[in-house]
Structure formats: C-alpha cells, structure tokens
C-alpha positions in Angstrom: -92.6 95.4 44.9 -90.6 92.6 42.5 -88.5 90.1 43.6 -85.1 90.6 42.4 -83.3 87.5 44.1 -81.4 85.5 42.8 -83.6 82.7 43.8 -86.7 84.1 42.5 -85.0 84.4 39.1 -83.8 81.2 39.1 -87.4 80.0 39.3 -88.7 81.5 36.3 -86.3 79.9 34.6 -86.9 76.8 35.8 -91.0 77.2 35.8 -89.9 77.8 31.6 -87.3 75.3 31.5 -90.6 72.6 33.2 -93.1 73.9 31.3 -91.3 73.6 28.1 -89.7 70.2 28.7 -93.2 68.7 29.1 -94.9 66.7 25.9 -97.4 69.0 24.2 -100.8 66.8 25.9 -99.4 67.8 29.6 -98.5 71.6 28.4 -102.6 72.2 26.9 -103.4 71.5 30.4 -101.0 73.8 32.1 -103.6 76.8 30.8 -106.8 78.1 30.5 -108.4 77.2 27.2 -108.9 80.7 25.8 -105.0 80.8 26.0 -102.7 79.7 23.4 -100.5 77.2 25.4 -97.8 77.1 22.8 -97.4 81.0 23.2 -97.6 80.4 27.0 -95.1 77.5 27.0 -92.8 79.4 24.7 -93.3 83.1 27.0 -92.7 81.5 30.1 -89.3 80.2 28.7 -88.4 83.7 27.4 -89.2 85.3 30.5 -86.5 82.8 32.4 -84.4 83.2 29.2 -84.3 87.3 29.9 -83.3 86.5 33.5 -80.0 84.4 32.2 -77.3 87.6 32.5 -78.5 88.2 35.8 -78.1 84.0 37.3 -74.8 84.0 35.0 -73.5 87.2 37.3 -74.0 85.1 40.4 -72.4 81.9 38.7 -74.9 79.4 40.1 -74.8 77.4 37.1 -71.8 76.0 35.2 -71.0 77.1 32.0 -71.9 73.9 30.1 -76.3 74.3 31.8 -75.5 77.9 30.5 -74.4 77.2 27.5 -77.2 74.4 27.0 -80.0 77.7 27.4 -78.7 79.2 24.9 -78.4 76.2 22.8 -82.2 75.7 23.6 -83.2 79.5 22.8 -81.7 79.1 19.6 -83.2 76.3 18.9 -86.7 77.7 19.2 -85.5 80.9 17.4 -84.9 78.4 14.4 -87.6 76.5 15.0 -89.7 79.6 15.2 -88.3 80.7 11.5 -89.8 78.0 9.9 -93.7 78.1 8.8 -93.9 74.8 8.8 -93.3 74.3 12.7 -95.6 77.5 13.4 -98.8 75.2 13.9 -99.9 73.0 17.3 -99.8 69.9 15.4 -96.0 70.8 14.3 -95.5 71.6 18.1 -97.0 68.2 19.2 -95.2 66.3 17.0 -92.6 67.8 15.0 -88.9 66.4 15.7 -87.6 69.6 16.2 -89.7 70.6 19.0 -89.4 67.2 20.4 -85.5 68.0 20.2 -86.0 71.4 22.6 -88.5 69.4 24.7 -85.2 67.0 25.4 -83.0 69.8 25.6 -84.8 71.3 28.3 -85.2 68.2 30.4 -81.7 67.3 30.1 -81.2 71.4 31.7 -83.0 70.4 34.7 -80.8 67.6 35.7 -78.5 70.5 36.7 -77.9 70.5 39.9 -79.3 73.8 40.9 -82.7 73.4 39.6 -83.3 70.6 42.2 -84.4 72.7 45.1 
C-alpha cells in the first residue's frame, strides 16, 4: 500500500530538494555507479516536484517556498534545453546548475523541511 500523507509527500520533496542542492562530488556518491546520478539527482526532484499540488492543497508551505519550486523546476527545464549543460562536467561546473544547486538550498531553509 502507498503512503499518501501529507508527511510522506513532503519527504520526497525534500529527499529531491537535498539531493539536488548537494555539489555534484557528494551527489556521484549518493548512487550506485551503474546509475547515472545526474538522472537520479534530477528524478528524485521531479518525483517531489509531482507531489507539489497535493502539499500546496494542505498549505504547509508559504507561497514564496512554493513559488521558489517552481522557480527551481523551471530552471532545470531551461537548463535542460540547452546541449551544452546536458553533459556531467556542465553539471559539475556549469553556473547554471550551480544556480539551482543554490536555489534548492535556499528552499530548505523553509521552515517545514526542518523536521
């Protein structure tokens, strides 16, 4: 049976919103080595992302931490666009992944994901 509370949701979201804030050396060792951790990194963030409607519902977070996810999914959207950000090396060190890695760590400081 899935869990379908609130806090369980809330969890994947943050799980995405951790993984994804971390620098590119700690997210390679998050995973397995057949895996592709910038797939990973970037799935586990979707699969929190999907859960948003459902945590806005329950207004848990403020609108600004809302509005900052979807300022961060569209920022990998865009960043996902462009071929030359496609590679590990552009996800190390590229400044526009660096930029989402900032985003999502400034998400966290939201009061709700400190549980």
């Amino acid at each position: 049976m899935e869990d379908t509370t609130i806090e369980f949701k809330l969890s994947i979201l943050k799980l995405g919103l951790v993984n994804l804030s971390k620098e590119y050396t700690e997210q390679i060792k998050l995973f397995p080595s057949f895996v592709d951790p910038v797939d990973e990194v970037l799935s586990d963030f979707e699969d929190g992302f999907l859960l948003l409607p459902a945590i806005e519902e329950e207004n848990i977070l403020d609108v600004e931490t809302i509005n900052l996810i979807k300022k961060c999914n569209e920022l990998i959207d865009i960043n996902l666009e462009n071929q030359n950000l496609l590679s590990d090396k552009s996800f190390q060190f590229a400044e526009a992944w660096q930029q989402v890695r900032l985003l999502a760590s400034d998400i966290l400081k939201d009061p709700q994901f400190n549980y």
